[in-house]
Backbone as CSV, one residue per row, in Angstrom:
resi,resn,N_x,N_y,N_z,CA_x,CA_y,CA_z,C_x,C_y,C_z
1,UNK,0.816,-1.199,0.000,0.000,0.000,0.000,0.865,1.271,0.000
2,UNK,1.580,1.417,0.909,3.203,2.237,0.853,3.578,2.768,-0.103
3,UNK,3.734,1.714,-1.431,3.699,2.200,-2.744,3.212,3.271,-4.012
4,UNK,2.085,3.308,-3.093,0.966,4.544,-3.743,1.700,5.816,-3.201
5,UNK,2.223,5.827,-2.288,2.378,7.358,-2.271,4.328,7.439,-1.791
6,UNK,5.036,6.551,-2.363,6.604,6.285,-2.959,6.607,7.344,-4.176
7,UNK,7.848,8.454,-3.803,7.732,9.048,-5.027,9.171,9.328,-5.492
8,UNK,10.096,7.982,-4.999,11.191,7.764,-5.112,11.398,8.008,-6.912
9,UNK,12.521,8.704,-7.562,12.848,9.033,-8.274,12.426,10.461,-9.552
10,UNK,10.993,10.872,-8.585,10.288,11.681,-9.546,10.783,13.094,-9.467
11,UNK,10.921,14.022,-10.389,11.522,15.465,-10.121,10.890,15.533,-9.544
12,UNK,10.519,16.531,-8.126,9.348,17.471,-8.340,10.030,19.058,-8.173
13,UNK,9.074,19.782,-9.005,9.288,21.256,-9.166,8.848,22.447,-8.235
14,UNK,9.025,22.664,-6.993,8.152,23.733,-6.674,8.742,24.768,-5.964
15,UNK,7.522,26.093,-7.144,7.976,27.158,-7.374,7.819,27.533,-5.699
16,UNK,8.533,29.079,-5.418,8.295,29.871,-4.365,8.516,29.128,-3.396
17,UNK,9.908,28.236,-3.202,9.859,27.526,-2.099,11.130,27.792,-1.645
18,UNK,11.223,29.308,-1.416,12.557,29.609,-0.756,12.113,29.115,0.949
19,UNK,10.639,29.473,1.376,10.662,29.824,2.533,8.840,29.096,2.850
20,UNK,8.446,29.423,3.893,7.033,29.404,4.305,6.736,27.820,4.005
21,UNK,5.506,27.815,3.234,4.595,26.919,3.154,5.136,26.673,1.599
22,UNK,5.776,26.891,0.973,6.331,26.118,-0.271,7.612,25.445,0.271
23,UNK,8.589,25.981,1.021,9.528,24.752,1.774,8.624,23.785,2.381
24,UNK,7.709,23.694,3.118,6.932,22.959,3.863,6.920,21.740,2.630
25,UNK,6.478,21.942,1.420,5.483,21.430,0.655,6.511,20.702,0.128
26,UNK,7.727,21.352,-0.238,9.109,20.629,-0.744,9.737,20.101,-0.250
27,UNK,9.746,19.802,1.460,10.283,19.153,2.549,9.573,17.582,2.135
28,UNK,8.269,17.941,2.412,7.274,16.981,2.262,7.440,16.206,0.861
29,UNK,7.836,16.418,0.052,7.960,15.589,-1.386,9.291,15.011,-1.406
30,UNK,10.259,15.706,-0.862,11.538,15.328,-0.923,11.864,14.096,0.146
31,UNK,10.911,14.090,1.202,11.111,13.203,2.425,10.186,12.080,1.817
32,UNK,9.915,12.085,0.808,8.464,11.310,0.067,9.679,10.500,-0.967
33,UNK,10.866,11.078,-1.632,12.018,10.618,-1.951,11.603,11.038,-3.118
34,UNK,11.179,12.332,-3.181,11.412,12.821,-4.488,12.580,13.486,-4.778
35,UNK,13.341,14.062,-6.283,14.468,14.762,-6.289,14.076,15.978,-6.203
36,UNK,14.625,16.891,-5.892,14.269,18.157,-5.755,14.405,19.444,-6.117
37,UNK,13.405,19.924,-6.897,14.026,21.254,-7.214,13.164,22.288,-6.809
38,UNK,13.545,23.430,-6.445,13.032,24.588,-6.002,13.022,25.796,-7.072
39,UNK,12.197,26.639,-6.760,12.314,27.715,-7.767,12.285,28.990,-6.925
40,UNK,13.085,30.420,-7.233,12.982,31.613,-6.327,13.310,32.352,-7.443
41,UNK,13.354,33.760,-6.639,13.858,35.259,-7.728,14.117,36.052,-6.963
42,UNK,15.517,35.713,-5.681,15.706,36.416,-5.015,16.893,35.400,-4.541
43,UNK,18.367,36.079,-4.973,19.494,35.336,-4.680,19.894,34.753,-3.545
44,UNK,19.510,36.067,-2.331,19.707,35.582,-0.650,19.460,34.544,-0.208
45,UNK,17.766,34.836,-0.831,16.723,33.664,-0.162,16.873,32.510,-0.929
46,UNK,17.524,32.670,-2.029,17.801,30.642,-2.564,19.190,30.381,-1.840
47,UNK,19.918,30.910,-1.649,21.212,31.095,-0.907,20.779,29.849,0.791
48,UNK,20.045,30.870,1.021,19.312,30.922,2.524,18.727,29.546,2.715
49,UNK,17.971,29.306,1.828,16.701,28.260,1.240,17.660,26.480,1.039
50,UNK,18.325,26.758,0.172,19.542,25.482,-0.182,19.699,24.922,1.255
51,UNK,20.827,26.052,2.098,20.847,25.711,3.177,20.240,24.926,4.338
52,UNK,19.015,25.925,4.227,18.168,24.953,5.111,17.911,24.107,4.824
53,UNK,17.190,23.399,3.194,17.720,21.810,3.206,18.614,20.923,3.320
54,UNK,19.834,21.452,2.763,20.892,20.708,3.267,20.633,20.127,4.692
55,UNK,20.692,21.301,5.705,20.529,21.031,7.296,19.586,20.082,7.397
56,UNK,18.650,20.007,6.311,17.286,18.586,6.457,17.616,17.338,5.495
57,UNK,18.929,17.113,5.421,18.824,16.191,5.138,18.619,16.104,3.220
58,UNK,18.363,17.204,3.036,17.830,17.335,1.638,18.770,17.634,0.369
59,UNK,18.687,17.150,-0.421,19.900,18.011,-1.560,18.697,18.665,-2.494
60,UNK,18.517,19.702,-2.655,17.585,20.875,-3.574,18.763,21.125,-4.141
61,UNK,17.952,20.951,-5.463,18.480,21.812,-6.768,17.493,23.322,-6.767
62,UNK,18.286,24.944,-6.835,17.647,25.721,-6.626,17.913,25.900,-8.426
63,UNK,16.793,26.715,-8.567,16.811,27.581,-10.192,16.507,28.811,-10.268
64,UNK,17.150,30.034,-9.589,16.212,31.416,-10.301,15.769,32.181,-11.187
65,UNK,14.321,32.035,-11.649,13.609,32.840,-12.237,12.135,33.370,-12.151
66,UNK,11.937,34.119,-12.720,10.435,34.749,-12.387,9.301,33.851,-13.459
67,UNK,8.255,33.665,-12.433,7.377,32.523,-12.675,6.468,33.100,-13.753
68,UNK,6.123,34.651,-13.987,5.451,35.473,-14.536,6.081,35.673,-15.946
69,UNK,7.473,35.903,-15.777,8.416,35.310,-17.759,8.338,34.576,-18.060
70,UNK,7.620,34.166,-19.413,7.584,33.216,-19.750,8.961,32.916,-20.509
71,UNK,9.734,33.432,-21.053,10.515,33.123,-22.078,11.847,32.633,-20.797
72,UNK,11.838,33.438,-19.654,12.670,32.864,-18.797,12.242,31.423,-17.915
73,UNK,11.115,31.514,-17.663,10.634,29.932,-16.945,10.726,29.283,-18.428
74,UNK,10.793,29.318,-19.718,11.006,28.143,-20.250,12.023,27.404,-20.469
75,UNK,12.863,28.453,-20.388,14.812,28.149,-20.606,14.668,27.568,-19.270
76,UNK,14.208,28.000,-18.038,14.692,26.912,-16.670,13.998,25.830,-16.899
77,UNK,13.016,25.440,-17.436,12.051,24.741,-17.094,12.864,23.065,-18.409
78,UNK,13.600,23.628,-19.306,13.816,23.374,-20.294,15.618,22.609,-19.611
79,UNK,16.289,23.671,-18.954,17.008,23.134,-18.522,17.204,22.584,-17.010
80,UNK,16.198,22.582,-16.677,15.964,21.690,-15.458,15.939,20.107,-16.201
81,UNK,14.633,19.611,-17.181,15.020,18.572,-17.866,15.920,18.013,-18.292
82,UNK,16.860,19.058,-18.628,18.032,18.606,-19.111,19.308,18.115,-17.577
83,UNK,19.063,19.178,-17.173,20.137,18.795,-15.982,19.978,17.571,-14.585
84,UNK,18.656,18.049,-14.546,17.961,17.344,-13.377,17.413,15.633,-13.673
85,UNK,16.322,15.936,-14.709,15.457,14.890,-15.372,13.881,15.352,-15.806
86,UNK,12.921,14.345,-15.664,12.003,15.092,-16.665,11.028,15.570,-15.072
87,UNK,10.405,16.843,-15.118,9.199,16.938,-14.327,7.994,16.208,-14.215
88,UNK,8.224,15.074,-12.935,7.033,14.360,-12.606,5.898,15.571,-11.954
89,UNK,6.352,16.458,-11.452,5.363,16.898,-10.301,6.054,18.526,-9.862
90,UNK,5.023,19.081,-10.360,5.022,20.672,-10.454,3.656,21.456,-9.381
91,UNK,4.353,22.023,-8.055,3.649,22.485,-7.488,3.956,24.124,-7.449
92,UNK,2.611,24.719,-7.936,2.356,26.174,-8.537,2.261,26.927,-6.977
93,UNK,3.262,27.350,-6.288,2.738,27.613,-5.056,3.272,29.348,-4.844
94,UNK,4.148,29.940,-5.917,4.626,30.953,-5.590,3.771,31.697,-6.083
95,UNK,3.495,33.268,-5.044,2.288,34.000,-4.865,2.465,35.228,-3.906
96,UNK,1.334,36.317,-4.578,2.164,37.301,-3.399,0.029,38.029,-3.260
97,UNK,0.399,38.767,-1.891,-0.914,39.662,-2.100,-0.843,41.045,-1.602
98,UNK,-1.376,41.951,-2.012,-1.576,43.218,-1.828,-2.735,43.891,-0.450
99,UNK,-2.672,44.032,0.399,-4.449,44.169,1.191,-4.478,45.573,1.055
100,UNK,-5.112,45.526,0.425,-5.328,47.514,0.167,-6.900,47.442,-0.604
101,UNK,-7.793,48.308,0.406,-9.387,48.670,-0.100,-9.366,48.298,-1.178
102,UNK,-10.565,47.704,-2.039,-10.712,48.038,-3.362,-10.908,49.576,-4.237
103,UNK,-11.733,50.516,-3.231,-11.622,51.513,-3.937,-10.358,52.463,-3.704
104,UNK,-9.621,51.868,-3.104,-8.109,52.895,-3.154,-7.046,52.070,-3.837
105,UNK,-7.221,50.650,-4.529,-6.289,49.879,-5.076,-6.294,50.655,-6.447
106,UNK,-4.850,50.929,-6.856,-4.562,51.170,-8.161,-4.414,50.089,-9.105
107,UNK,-5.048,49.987,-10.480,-4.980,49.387,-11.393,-3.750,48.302,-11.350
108,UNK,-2.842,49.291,-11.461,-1.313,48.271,-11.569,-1.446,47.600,-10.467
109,UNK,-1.435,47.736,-8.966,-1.243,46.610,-8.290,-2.249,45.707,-8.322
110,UNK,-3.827,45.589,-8.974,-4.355,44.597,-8.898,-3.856,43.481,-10.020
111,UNK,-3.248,44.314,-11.212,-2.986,43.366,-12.437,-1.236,42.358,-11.869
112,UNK,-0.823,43.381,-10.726,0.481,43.043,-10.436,-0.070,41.388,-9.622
113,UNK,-0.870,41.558,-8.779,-1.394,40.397,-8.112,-2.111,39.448,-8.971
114,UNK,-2.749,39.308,-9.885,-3.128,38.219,-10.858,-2.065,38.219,-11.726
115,UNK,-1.209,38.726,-11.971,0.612,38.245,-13.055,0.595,37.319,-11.662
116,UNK,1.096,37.545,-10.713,2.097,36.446,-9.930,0.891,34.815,-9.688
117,UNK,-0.145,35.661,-9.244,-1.275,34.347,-8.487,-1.848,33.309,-9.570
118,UNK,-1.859,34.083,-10.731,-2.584,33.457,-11.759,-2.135,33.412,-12.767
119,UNK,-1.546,34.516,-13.602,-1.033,34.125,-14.976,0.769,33.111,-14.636
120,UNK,1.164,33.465,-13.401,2.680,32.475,-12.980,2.304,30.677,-13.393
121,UNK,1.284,30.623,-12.425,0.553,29.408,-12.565,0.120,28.787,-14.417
122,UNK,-0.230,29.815,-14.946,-0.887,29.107,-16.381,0.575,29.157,-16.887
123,UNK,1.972,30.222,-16.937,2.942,29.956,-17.552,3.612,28.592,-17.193
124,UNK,3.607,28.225,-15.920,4.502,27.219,-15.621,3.567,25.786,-16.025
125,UNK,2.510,25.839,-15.224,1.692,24.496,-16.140,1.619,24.281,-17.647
126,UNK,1.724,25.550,-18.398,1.182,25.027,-19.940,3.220,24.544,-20.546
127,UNK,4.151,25.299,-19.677,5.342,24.580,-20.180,6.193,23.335,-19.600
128,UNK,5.572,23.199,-18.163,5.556,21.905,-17.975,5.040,21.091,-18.482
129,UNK,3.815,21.367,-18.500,2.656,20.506,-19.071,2.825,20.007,-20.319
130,UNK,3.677,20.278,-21.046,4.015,20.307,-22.407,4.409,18.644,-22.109
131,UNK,5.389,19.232,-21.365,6.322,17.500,-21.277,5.458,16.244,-20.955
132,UNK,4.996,16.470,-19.775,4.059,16.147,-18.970,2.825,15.491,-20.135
133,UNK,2.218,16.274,-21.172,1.472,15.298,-22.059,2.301,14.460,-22.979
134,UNK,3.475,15.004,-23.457,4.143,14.240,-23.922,4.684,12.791,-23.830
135,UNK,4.776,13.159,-22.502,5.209,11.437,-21.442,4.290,10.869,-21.314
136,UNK,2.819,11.176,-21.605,1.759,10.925,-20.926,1.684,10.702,-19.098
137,UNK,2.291,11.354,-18.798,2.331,11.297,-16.894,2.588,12.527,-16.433
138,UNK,2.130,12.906,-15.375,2.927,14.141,-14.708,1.344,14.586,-13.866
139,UNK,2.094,15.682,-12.503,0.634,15.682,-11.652,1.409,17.191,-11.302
140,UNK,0.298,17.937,-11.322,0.913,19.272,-11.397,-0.652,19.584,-10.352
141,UNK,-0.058,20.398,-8.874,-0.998,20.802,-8.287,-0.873,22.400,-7.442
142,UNK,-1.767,23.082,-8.002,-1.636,24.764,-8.220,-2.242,25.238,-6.290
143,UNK,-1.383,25.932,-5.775,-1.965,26.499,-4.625,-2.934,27.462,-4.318
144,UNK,-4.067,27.084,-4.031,-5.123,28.040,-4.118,-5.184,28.412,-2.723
145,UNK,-6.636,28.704,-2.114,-6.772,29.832,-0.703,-8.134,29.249,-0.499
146,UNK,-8.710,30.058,0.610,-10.098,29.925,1.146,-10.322,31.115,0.373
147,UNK,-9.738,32.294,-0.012,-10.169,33.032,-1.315,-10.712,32.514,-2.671
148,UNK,-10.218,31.034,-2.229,-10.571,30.798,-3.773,-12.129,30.401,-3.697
149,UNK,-12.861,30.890,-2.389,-14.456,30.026,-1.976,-14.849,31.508,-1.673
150,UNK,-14.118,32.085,-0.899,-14.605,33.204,0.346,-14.008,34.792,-0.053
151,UNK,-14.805,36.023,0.517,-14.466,37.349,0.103,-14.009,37.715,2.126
152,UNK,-13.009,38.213,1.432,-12.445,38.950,2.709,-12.299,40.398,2.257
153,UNK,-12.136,41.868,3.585,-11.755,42.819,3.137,-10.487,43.369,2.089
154,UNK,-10.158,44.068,1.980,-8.957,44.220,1.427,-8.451,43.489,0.390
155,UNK,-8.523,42.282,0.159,-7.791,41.389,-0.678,-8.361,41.252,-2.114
156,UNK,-9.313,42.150,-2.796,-10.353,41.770,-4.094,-9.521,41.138,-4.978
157,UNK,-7.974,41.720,-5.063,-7.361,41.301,-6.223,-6.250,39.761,-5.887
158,UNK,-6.380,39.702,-4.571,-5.875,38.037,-4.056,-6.973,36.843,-4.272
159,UNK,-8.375,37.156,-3.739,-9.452,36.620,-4.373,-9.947,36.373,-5.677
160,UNK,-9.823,37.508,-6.097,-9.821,37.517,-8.211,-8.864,36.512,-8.295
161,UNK,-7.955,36.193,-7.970,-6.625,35.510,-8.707,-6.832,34.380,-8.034
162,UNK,-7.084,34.085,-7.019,-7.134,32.573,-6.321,-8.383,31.791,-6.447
163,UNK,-9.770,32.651,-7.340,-10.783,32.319,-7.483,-10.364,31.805,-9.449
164,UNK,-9.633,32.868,-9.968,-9.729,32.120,-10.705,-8.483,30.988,-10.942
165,UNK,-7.631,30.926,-10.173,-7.154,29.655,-10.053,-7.322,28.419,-9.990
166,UNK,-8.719,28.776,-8.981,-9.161,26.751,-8.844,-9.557,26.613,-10.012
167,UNK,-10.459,27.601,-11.389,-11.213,27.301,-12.558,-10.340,26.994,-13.546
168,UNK,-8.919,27.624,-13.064,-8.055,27.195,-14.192,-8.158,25.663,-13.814
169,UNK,-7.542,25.534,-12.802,-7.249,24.053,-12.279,-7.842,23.136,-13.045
170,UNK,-9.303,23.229,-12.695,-10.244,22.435,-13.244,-10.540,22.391,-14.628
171,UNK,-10.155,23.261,-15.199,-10.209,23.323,-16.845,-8.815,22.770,-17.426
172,UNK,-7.949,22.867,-16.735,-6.418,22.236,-17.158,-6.451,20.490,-17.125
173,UNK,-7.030,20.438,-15.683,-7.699,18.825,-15.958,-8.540,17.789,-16.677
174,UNK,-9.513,19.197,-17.054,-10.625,19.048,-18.047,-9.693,18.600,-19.663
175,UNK,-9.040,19.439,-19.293,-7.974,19.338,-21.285,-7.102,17.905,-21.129
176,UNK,-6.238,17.644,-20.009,-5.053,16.692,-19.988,-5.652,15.501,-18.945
177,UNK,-6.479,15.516,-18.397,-6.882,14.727,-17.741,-6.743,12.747,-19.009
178,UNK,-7.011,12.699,-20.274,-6.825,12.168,-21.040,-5.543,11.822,-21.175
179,UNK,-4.759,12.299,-21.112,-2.976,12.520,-21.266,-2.614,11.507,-20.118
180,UNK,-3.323,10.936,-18.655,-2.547,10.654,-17.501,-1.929,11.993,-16.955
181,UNK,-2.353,13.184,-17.223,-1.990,14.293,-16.238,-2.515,14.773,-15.507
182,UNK,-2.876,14.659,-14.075,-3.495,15.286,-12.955,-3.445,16.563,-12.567
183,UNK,-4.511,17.721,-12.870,-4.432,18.761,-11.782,-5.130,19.141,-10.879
184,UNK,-4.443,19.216,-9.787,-5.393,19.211,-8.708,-4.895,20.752,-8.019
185,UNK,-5.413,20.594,-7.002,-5.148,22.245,-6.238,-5.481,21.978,-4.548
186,UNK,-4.442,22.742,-3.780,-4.326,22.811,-1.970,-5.018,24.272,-2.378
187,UNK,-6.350,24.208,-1.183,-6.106,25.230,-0.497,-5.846,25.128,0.892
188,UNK,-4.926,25.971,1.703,-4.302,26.157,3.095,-5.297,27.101,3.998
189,UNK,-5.170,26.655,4.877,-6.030,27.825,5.693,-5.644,28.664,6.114
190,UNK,-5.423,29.090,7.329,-4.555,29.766,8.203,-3.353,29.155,9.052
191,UNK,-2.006,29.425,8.706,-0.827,28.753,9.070,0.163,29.410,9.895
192,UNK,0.597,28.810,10.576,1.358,29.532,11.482,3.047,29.136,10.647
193,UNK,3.439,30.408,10.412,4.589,30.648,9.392,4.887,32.235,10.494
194,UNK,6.397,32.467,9.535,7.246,33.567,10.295,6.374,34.653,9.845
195,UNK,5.688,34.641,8.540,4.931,35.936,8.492,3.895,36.167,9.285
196,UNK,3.160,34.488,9.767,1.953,35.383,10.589,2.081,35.069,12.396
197,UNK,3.744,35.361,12.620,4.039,35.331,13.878,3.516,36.714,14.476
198,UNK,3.780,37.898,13.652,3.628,39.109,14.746,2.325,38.989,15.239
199,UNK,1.023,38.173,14.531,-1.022,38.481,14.729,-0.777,36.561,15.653
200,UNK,0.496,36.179,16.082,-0.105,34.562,16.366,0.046,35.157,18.109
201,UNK,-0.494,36.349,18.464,-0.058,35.763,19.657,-1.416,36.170,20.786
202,UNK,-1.581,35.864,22.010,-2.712,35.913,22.947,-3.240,36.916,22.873
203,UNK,-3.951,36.985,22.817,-4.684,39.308,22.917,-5.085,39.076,21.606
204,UNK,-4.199,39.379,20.960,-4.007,39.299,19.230,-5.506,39.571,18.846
205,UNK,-6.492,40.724,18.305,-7.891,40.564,17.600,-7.702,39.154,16.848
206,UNK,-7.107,39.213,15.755,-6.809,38.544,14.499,-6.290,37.071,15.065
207,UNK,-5.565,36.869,16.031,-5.445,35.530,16.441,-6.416,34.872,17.181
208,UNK,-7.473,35.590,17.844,-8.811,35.491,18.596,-9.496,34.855,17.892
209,UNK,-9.910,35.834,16.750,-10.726,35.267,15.515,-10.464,33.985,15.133
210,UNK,-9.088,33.911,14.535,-8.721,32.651,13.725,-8.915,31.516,14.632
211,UNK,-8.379,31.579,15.475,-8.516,29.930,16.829,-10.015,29.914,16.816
212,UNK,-11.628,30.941,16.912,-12.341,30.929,16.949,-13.253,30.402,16.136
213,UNK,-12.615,30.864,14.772,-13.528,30.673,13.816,-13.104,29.355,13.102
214,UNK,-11.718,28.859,13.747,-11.471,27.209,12.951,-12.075,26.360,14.106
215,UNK,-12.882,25.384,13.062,-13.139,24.304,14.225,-12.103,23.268,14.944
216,UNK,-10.792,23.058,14.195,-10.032,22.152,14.868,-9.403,23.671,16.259
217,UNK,-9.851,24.671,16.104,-9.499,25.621,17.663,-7.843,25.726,17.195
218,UNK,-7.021,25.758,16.127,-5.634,26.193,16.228,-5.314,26.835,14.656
219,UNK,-4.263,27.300,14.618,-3.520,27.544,13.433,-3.086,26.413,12.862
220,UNK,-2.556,26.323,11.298,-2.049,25.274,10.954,-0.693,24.963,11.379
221,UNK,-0.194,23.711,11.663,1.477,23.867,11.513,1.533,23.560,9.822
222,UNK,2.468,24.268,9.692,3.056,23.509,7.761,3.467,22.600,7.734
223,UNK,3.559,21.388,8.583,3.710,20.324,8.244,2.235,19.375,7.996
224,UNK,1.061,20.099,8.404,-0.153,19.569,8.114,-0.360,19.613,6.603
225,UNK,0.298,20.050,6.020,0.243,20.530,4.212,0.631,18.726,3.588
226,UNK,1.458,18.173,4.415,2.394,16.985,3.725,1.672,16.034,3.170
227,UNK,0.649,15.648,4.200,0.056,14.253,3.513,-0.831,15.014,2.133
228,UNK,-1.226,15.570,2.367,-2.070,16.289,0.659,-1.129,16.229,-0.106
229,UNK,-0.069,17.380,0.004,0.748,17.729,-1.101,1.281,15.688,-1.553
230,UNK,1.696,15.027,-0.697,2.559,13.839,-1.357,0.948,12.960,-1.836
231,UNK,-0.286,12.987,-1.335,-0.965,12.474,-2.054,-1.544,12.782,-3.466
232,UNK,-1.526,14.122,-3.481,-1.889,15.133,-4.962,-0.489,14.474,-6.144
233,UNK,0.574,14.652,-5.135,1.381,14.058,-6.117,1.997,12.920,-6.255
234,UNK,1.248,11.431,-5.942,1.540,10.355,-5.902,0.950,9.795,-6.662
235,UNK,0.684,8.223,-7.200,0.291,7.345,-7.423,-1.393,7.205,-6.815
236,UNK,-1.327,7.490,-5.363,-2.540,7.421,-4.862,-3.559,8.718,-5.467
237,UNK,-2.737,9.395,-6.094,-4.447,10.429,-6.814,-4.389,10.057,-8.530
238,UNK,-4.135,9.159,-9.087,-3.938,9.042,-10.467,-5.315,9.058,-10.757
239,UNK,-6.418,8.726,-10.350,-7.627,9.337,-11.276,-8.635,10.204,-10.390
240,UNK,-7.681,11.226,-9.473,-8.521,12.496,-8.978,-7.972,13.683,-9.985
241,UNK,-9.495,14.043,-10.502,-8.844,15.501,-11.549,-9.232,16.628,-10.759
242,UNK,-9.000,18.076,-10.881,-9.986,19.159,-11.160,-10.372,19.339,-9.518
243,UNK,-10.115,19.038,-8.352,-10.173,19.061,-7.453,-9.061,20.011,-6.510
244,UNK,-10.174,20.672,-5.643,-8.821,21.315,-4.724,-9.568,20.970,-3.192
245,UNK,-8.468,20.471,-2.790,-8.766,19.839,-1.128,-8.330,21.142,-0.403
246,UNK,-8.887,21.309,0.856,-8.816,22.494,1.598,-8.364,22.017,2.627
247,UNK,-7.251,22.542,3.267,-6.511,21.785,4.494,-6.624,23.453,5.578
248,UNK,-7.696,23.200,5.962,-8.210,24.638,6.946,-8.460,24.602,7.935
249,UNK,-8.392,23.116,8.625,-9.143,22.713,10.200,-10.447,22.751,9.988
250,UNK,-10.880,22.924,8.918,-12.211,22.781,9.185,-13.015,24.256,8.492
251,UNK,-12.582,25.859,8.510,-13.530,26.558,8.433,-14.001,26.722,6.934
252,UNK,-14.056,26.550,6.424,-14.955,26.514,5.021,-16.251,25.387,5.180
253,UNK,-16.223,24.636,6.137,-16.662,23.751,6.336,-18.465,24.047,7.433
254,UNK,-17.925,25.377,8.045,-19.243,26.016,9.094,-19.460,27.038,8.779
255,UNK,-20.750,27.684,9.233,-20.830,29.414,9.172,-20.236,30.063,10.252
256,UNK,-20.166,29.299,11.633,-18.818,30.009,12.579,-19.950,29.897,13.151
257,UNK,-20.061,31.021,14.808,-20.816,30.823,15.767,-20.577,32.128,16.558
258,UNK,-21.184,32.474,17.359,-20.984,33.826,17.600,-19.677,33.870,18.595
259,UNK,-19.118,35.431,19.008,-17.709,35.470,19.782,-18.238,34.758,21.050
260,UNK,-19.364,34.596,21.626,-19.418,34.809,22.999,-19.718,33.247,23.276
261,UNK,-19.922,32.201,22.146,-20.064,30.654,22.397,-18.397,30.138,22.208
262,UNK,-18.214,29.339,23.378,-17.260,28.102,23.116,-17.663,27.139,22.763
């Protein structure tokens, strides 16, 4: 049974995994015995990033380029095959967001947030994917949000992009699903990472809420990401398409309950 989710010898690719919840996701594939490659656009942090796998045990192959060029993700993507081997497993996880009102967001930064969330994602799947139908195999799974279900303040243009992410998803599966190519999609809930240390702590409005409004009562650790990410990209999802599993503790799952019930 073990076997289904052995992913001894397969590349896997994933972008934005200098740090956070894309190391998480690349820890998790690599400890799954996949080979490893990472993707960044920021010298320090692949510098930084290498390192810390090494210290885990890990050998990452890093590559920098921007996920949003296409003519540059194809030369990496092109010579990753060549250097590395062919891409079994491409996780679309690098992403950025803006929280600024909708009516005070300027044009450019909303188009700046769907280049990285959404058009990064269709560049790297349609030139992976290339190979990927070619071989007839490959499982490519795109990181979506509880944005990609839910409207929060501030974020219209993180929501635009993570909403239409899962539809890509599902339409990418819809096309290659025939091929033996899987796409599927994580969404994460709320995670306890270095960015959302300064709101993780007692008092905290925003940490009140979150323990409140998830039913498992905590933040995520990023290691709760692992069993998805190595099942999305194993053997054990070969005929799940078009699907995005939500790893949230639970809140997409209730309408919540008021502040004053435990």
């Amino acid at each position: 049974m073990m076997t289904l989710f052995d992913l001894t010898g397969k590349v896997a690719l994933v972008t934005g995994a200098t740090h956070g919840l894309g190391m998480a996701m690349a820890k998790a594939l690599a400890q799954a015995g996949a080979t490893l490659v990472v993707n960044g656009n920021t010298p320090e942090k692949m510098e930084k990033a290498l390192l810390t796998y090494e210290e885990a045990g890990i050998n990452a192959k890093g590559y920098l380029f921007d996920v949003t060029n296409e003519a540059a993700a194809q030369e990496s993507i092109a010579q990753i095959e060549y250097e590395v081997g062919p891409i079994a497993i491409l996780v679309n996880n690098a992403g950025m967001i803006k929280r600024i009102p909708a009516l005070e967001m300027d044009v450019a930064d909303f188009r700046k947030v769907l280049d990285v969330d959404l058009t990064g994602p269709f560049i790297m799947s349609k030139n992976v994917g290339k190979y990927m139908v070619e071989r007839r195999a490959g499982k490519i799974i795109n990181i979506c949000s509880m944005m990609s279900e839910l409207g929060r303040d501030t974020v219209s243009a993180y929501a635009a992009a993570k909403g239409g992410l899962k539809m890509l998803t599902k339409n990418l599966a819809t096309e290659w699903a025939k091929y033996n190519v899987q796409v599927n999609g994580i969404g994460p809930g709320y995670f306890a990472t270095d960015q959302t240390a300064p709101i993780r702590v007692e008092g905290h409005p925003f940490n009140e809420f979150i323990i409140h409004r998830t039913p498992a009562r905590r933040w995520g650790d990023p290691e709760d990401l692992a069993g998805a990410t190595i099942f999305l990209a194993s053997k054990a999802s070969d005929f799940v398409n078009g699907q995005i599993l939500y790893v949230d503790g639970g809140i997409l799952a209730t309408i919540g309950k008021p502040s004053n019930e435990h």
